[in-house]
N, CA, C, O and CB atoms as a CASP TS submission, in Angstrom:
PFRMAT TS
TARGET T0000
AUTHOR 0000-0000-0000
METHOD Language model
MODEL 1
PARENT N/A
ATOM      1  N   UNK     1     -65.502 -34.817 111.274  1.00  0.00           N
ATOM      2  CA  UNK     1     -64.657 -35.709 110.517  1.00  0.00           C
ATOM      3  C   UNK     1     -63.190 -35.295 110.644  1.00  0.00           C
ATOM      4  O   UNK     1     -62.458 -36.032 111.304  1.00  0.00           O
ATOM      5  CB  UNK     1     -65.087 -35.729 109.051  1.00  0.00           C
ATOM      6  N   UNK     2     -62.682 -34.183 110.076  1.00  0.00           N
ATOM      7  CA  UNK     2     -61.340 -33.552 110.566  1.00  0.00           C
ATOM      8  C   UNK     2     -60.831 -33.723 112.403  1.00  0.00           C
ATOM      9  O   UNK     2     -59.678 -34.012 112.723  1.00  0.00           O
ATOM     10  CB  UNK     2     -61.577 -31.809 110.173  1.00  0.00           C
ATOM     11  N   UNK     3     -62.030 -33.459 113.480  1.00  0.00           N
ATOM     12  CA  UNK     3     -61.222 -33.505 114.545  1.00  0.00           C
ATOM     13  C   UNK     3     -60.984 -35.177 114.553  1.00  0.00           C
ATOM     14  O   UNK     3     -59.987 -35.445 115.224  1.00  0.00           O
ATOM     15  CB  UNK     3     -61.929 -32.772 115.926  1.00  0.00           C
ATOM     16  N   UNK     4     -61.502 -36.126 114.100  1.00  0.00           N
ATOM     17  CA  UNK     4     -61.229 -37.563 114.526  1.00  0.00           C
ATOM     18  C   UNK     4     -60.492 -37.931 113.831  1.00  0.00           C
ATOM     19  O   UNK     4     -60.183 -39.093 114.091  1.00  0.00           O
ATOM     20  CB  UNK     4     -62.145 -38.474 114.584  1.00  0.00           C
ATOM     21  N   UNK     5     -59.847 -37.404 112.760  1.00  0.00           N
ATOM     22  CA  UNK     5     -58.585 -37.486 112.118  1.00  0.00           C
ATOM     23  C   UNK     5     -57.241 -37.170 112.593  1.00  0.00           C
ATOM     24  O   UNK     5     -56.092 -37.594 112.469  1.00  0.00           O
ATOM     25  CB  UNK     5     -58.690 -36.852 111.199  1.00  0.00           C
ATOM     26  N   UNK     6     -57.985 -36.091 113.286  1.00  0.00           N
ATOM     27  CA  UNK     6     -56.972 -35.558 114.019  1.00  0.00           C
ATOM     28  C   UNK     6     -56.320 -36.122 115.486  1.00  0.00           C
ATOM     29  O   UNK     6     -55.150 -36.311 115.820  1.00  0.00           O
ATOM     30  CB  UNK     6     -57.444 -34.362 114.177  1.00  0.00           C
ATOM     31  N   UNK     7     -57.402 -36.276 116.095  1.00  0.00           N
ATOM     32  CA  UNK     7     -57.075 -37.250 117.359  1.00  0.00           C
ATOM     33  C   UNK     7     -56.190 -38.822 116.833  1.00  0.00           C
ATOM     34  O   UNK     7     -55.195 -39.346 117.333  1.00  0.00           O
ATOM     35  CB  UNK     7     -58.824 -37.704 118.159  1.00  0.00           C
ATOM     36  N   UNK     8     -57.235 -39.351 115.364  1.00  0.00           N
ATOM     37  CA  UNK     8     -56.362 -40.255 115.173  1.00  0.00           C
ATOM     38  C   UNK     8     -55.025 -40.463 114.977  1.00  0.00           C
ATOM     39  O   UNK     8     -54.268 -41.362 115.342  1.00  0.00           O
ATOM     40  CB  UNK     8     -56.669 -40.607 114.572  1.00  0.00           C
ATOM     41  N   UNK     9     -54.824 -39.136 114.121  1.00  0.00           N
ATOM     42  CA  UNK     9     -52.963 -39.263 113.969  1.00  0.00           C
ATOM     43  C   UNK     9     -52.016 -38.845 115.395  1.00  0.00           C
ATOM     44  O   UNK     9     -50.825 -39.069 115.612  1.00  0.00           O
ATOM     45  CB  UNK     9     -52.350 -37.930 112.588  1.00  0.00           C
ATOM     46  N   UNK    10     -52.975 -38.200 116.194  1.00  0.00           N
ATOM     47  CA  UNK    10     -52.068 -37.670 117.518  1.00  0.00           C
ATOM     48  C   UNK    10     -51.646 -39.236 118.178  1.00  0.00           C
ATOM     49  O   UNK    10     -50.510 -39.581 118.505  1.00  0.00           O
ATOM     50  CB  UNK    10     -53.193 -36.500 118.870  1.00  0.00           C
ATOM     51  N   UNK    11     -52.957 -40.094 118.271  1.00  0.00           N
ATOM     52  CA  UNK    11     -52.646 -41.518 118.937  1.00  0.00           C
ATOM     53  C   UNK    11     -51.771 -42.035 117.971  1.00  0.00           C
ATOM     54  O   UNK    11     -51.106 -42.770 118.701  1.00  0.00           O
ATOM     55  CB  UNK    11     -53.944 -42.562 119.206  1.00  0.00           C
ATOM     56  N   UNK    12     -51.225 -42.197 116.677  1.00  0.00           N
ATOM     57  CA  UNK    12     -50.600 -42.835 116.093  1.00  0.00           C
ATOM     58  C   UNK    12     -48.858 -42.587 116.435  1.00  0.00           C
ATOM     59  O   UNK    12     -47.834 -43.228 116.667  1.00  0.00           O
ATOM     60  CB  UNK    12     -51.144 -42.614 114.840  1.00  0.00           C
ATOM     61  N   UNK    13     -49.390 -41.095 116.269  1.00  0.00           N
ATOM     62  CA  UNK    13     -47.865 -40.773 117.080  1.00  0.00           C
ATOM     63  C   UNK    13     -47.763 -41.127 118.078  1.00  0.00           C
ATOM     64  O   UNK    13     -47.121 -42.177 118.125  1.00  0.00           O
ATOM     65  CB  UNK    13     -47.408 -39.559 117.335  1.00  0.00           C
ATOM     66  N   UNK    14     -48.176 -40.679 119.233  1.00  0.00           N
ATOM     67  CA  UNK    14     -48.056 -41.587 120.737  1.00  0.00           C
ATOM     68  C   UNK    14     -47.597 -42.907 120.516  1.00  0.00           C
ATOM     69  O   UNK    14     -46.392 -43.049 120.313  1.00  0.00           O
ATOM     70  CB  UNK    14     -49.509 -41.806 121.561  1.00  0.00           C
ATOM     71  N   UNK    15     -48.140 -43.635 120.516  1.00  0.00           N
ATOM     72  CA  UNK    15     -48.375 -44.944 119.511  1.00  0.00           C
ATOM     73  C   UNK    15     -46.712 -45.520 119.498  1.00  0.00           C
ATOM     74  O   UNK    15     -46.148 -46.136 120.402  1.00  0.00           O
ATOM     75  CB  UNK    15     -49.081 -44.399 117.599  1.00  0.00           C
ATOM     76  N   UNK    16     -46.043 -45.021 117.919  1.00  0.00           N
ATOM     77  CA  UNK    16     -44.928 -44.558 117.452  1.00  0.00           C
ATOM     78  C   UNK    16     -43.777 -44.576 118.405  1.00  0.00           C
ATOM     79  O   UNK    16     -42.762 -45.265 118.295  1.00  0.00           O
ATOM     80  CB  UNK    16     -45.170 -43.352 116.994  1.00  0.00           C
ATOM     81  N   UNK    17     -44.167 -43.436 119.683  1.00  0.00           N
ATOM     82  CA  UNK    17     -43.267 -42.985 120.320  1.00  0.00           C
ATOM     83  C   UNK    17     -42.753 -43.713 121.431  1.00  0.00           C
ATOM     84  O   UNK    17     -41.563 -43.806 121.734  1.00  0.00           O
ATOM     85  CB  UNK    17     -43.596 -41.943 120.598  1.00  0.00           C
ATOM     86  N   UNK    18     -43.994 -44.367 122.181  1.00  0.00           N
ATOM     87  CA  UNK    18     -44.524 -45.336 123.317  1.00  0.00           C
ATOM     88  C   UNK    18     -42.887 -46.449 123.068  1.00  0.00           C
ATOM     89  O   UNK    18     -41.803 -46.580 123.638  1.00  0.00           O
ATOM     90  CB  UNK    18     -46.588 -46.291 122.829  1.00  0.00           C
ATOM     91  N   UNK    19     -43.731 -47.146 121.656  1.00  0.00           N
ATOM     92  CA  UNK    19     -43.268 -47.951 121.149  1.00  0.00           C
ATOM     93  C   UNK    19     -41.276 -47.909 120.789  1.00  0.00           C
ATOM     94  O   UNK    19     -40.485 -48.844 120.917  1.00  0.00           O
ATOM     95  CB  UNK    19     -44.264 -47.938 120.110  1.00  0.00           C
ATOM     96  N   UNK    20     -41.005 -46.537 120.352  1.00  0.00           N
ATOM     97  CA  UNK    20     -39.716 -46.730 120.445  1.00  0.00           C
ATOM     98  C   UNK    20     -38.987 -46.378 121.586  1.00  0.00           C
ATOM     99  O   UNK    20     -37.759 -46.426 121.662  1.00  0.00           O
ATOM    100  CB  UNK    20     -39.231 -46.213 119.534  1.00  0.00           C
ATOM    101  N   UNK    21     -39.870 -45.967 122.611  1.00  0.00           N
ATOM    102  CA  UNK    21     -38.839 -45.627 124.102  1.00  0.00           C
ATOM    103  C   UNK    21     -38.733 -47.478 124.504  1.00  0.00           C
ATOM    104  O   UNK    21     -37.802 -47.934 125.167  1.00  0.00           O
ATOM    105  CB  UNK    21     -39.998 -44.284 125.865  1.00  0.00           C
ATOM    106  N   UNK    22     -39.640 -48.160 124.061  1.00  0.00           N
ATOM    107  CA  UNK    22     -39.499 -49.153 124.850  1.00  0.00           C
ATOM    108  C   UNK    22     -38.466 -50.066 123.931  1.00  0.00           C
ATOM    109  O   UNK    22     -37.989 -51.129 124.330  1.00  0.00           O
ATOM    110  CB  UNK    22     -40.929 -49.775 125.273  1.00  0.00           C
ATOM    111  N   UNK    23     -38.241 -49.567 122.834  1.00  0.00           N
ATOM    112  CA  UNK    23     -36.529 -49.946 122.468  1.00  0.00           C
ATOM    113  C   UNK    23     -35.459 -49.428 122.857  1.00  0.00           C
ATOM    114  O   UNK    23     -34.357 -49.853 123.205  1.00  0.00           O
ATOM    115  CB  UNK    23     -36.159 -49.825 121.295  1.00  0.00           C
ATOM    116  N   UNK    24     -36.148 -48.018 122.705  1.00  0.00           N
ATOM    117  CA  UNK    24     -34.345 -47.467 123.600  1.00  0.00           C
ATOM    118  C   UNK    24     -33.793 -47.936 124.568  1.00  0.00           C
ATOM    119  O   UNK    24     -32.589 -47.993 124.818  1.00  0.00           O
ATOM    120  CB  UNK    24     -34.175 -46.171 124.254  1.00  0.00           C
ATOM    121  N   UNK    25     -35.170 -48.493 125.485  1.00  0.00           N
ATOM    122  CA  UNK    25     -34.526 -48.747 126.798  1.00  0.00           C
ATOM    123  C   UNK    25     -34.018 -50.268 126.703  1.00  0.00           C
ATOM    124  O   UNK    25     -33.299 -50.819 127.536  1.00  0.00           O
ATOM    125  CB  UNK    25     -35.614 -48.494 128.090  1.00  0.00           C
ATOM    126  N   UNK    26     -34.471 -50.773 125.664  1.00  0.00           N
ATOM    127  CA  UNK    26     -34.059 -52.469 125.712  1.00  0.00           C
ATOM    128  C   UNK    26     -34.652 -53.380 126.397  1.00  0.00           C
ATOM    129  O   UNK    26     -34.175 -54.513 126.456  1.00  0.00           O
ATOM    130  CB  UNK    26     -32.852 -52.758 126.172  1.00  0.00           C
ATOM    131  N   UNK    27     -36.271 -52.904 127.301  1.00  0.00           N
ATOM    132  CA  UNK    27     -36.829 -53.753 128.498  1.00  0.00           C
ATOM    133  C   UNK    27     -37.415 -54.795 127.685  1.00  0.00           C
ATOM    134  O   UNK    27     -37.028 -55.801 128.279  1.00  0.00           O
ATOM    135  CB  UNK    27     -37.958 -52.998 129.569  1.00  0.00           C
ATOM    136  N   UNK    28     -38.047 -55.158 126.785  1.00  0.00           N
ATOM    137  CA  UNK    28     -38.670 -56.004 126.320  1.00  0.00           C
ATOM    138  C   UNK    28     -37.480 -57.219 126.014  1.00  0.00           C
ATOM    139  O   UNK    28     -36.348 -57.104 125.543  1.00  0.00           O
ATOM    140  CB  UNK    28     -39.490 -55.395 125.193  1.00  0.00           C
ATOM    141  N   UNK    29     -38.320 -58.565 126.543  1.00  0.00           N
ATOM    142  CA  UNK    29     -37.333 -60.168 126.726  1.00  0.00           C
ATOM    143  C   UNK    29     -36.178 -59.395 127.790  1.00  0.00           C
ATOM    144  O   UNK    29     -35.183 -59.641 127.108  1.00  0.00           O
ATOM    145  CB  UNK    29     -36.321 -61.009 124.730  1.00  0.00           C
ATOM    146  N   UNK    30     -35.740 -58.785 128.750  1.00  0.00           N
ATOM    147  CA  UNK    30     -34.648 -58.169 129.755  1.00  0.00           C
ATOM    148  C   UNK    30     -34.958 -59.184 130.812  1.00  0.00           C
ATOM    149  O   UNK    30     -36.114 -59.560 131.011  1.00  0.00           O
ATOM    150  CB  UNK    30     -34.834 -56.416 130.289  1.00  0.00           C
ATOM    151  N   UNK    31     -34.296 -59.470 131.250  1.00  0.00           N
ATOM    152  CA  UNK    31     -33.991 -60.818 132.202  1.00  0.00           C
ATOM    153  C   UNK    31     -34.772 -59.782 133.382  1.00  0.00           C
ATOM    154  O   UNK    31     -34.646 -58.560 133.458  1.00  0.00           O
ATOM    155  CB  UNK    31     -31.894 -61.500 132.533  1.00  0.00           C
ATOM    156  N   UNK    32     -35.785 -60.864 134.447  1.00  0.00           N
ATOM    157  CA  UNK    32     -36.487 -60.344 135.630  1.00  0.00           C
ATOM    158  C   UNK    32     -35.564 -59.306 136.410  1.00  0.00           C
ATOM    159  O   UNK    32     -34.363 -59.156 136.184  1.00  0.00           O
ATOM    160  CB  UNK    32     -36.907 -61.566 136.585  1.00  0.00           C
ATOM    161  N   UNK    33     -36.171 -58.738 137.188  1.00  0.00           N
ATOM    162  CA  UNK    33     -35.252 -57.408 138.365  1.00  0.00           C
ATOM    163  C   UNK    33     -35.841 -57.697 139.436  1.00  0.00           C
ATOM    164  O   UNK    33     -37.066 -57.627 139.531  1.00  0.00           O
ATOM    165  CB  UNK    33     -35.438 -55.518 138.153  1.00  0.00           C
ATOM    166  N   UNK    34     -34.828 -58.181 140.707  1.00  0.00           N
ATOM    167  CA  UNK    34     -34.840 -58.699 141.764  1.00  0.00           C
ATOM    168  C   UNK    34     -36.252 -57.368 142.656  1.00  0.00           C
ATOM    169  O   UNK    34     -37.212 -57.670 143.363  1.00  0.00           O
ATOM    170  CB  UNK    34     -32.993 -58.850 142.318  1.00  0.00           C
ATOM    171  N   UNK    35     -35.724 -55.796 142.149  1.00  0.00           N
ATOM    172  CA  UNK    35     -36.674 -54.746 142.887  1.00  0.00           C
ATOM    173  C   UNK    35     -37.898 -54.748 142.021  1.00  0.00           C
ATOM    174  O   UNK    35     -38.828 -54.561 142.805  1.00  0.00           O
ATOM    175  CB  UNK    35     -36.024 -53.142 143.024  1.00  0.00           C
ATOM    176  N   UNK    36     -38.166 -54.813 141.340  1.00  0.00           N
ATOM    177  CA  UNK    36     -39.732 -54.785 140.222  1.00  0.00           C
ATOM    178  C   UNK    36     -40.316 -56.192 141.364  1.00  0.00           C
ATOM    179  O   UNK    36     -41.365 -56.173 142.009  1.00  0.00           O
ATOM    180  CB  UNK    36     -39.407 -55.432 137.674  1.00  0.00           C
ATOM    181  N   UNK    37     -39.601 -56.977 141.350  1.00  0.00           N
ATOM    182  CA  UNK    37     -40.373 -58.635 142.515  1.00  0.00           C
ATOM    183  C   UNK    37     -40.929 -57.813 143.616  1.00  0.00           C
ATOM    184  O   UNK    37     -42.118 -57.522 143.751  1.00  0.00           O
ATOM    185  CB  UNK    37     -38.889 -60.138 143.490  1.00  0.00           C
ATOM    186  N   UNK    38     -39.752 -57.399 144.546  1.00  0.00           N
ATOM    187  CA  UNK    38     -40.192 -56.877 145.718  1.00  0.00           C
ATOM    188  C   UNK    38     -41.120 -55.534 146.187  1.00  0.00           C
ATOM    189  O   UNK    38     -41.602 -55.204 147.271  1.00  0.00           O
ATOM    190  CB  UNK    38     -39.166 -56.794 146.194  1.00  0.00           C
ATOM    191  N   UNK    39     -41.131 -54.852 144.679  1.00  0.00           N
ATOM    192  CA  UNK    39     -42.378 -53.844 144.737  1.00  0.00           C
ATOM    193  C   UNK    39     -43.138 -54.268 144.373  1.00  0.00           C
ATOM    194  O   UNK    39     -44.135 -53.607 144.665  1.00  0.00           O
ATOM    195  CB  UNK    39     -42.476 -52.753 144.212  1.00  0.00           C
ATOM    196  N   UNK    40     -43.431 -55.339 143.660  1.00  0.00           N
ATOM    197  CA  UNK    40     -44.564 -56.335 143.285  1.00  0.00           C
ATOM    198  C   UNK    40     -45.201 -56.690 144.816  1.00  0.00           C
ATOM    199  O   UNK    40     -46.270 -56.333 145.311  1.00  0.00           O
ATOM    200  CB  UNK    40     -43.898 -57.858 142.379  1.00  0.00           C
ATOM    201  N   UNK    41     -44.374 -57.337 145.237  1.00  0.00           N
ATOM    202  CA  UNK    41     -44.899 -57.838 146.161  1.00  0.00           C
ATOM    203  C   UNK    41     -45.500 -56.895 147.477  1.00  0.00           C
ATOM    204  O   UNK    41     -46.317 -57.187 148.350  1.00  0.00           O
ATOM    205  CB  UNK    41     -43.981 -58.710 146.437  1.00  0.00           C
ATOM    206  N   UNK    42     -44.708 -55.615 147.212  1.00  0.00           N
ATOM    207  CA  UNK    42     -45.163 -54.769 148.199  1.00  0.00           C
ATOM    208  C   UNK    42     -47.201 -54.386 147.905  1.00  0.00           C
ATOM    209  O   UNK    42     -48.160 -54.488 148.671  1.00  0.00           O
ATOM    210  CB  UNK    42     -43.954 -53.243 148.016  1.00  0.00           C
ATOM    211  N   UNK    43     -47.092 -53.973 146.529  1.00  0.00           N
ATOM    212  CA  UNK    43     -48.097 -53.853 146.136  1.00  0.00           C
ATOM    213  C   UNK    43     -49.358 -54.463 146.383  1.00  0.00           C
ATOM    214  O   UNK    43     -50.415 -53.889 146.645  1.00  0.00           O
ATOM    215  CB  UNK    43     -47.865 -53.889 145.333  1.00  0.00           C
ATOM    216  N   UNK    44     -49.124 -55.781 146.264  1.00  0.00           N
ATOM    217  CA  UNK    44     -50.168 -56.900 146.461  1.00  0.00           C
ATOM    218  C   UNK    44     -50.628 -57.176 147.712  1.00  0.00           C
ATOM    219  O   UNK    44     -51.590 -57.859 148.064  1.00  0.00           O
ATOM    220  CB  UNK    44     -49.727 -58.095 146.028  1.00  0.00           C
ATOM    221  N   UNK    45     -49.629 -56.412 148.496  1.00  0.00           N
ATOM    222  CA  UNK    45     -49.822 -56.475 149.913  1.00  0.00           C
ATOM    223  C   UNK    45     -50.891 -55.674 150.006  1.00  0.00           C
ATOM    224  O   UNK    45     -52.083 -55.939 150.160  1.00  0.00           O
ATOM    225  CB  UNK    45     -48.689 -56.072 150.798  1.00  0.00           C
ATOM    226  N   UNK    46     -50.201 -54.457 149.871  1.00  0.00           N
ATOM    227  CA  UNK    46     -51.330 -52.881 150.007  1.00  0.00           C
ATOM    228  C   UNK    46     -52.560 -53.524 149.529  1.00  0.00           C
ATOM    229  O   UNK    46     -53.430 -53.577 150.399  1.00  0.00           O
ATOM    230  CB  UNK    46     -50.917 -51.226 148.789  1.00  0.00           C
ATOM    231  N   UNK    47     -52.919 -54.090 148.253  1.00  0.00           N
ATOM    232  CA  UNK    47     -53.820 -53.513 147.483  1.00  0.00           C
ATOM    233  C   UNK    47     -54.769 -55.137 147.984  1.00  0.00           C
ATOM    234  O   UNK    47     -55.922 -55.299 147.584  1.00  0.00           O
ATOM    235  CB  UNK    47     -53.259 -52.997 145.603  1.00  0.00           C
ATOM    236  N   UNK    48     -54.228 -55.953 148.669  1.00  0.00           N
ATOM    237  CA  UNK    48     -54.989 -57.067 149.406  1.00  0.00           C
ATOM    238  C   UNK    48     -55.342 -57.814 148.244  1.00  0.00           C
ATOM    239  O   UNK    48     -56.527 -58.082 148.043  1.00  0.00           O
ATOM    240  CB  UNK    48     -56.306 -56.629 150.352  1.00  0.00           C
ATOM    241  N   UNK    49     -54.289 -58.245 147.315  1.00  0.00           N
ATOM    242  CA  UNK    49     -54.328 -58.816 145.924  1.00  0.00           C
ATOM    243  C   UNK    49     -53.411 -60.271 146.120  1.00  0.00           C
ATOM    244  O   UNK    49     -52.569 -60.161 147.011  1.00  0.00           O
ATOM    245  CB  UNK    49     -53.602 -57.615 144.689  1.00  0.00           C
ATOM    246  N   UNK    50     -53.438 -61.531 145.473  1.00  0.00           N
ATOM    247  CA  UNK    50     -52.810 -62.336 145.432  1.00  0.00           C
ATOM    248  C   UNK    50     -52.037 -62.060 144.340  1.00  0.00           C
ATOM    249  O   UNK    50     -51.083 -62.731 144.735  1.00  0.00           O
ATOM    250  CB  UNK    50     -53.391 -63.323 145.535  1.00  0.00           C
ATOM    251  N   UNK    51     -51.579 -61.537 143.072  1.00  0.00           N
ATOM    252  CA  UNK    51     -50.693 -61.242 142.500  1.00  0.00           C
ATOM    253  C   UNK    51     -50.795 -59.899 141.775  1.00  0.00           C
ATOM    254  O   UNK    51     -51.880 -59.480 141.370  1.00  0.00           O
ATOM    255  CB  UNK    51     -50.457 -62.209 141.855  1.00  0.00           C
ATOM    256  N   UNK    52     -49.560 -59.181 141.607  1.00  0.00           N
ATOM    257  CA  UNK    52     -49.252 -58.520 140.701  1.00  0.00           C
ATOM    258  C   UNK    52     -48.503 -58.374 139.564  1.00  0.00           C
ATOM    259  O   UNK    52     -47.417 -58.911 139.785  1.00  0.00           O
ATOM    260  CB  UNK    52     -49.122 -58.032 141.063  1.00  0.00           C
ATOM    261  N   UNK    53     -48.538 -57.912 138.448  1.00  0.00           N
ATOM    262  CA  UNK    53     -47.375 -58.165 137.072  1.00  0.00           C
ATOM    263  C   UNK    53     -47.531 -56.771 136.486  1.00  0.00           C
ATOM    264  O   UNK    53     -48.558 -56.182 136.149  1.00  0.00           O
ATOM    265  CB  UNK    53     -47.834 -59.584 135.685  1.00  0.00           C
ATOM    266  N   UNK    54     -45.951 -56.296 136.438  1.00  0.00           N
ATOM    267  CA  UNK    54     -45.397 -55.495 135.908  1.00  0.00           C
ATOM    268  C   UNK    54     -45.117 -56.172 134.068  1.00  0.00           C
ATOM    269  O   UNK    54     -44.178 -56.911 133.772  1.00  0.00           O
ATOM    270  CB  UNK    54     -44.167 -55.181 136.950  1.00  0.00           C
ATOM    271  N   UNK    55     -46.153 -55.690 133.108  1.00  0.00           N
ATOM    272  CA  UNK    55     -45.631 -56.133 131.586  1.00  0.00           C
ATOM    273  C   UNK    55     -45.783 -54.526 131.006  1.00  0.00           C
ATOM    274  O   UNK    55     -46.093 -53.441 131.498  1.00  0.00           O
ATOM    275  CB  UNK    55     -46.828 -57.564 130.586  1.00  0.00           C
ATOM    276  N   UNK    56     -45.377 -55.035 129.668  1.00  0.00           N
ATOM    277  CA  UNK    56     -44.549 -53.888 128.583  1.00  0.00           C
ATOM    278  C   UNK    56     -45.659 -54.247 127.595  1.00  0.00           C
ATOM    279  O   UNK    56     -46.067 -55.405 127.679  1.00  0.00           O
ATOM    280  CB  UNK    56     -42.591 -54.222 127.932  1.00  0.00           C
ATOM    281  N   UNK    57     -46.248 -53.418 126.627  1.00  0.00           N
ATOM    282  CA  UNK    57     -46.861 -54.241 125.644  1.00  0.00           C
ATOM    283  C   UNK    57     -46.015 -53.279 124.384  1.00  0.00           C
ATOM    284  O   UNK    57     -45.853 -52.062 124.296  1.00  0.00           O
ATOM    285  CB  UNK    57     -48.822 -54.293 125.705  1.00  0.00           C
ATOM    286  N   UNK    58     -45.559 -54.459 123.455  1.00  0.00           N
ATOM    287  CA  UNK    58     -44.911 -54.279 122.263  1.00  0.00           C
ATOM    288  C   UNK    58     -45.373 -53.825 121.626  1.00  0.00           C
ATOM    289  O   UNK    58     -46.283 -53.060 121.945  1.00  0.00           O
ATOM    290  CB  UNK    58     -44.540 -54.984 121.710  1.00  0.00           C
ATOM    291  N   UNK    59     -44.946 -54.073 120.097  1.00  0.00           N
ATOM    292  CA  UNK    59     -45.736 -53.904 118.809  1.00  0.00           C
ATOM    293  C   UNK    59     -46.746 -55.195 118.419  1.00  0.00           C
ATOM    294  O   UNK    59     -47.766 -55.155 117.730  1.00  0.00           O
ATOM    295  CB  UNK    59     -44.631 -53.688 117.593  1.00  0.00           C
ATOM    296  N   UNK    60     -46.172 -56.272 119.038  1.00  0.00           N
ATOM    297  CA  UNK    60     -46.811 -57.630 118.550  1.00  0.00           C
ATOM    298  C   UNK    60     -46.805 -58.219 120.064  1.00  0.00           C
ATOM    299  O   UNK    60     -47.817 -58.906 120.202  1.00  0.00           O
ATOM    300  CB  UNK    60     -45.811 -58.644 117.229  1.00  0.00           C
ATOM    301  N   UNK    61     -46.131 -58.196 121.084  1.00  0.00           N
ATOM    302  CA  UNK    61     -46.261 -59.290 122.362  1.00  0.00           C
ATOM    303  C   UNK    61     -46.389 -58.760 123.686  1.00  0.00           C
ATOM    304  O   UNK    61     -45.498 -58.005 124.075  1.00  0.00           O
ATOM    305  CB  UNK    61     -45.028 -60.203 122.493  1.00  0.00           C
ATOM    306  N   UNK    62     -47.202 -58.990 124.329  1.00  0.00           N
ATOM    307  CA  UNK    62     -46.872 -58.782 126.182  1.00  0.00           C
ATOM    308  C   UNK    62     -45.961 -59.300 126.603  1.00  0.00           C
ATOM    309  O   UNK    62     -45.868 -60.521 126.482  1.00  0.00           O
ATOM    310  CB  UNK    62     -47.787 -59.288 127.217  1.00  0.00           C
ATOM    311  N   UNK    63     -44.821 -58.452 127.337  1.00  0.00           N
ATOM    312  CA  UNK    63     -43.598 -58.846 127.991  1.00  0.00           C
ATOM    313  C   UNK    63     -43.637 -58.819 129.682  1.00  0.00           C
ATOM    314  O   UNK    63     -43.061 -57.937 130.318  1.00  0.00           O
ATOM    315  CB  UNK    63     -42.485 -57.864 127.439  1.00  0.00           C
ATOM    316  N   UNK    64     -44.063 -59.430 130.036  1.00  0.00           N
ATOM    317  CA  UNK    64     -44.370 -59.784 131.811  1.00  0.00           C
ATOM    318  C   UNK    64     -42.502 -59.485 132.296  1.00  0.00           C
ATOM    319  O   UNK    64     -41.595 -60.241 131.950  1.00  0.00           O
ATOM    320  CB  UNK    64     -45.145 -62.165 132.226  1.00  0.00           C
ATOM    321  N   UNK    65     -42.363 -58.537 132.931  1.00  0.00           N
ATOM    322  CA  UNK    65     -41.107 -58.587 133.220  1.00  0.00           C
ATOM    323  C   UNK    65     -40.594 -58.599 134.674  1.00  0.00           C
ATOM    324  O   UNK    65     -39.439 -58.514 135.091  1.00  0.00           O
ATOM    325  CB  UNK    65     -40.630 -57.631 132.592  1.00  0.00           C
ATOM    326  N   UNK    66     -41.877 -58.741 135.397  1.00  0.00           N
ATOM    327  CA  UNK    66     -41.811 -59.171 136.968  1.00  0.00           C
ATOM    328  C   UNK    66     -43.483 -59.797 137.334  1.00  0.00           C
ATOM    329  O   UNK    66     -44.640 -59.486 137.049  1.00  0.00           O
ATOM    330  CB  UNK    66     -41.351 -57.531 138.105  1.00  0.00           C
ATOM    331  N   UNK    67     -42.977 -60.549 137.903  1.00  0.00           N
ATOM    332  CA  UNK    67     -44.707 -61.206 138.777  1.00  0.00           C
ATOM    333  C   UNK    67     -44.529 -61.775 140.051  1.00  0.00           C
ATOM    334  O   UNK    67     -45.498 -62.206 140.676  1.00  0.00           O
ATOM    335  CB  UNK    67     -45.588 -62.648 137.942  1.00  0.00           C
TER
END
């Protein structure tokens, strides 16, 4: 009971932390990036995929910020 308490609050922090780097940096709603496209596209190549998407997941929304 204590270690799954424990794991739980470690993920909460993670969690927490995840969540405010992806404010610091401001990427979430950030207008598309011409290089996130073209490594997209590199990718899909390699990986013999018809698409790839680079998203962010928020507190509340998926932010697709290249496809």
């Amino acid at each position: 009971m204590i270690e799954n308490a424990f794991n739980e609050a470690a993920v909460n922090r993670r969690e927490r932390d995840r969540l405010a780097a992806l404010q610091r940096y401001d990427i979430i709603d950030s207008p598309s990036e011409r290089i996130f496209d073209g490594l997209l596209q590199l990718a899909a190549q390699v990986f013999q995929v018809p698409a790839m998407l680079l998203t962010f997941v928020g507190a509340d929304h998926i932010f697709i910020k290249s496809s």
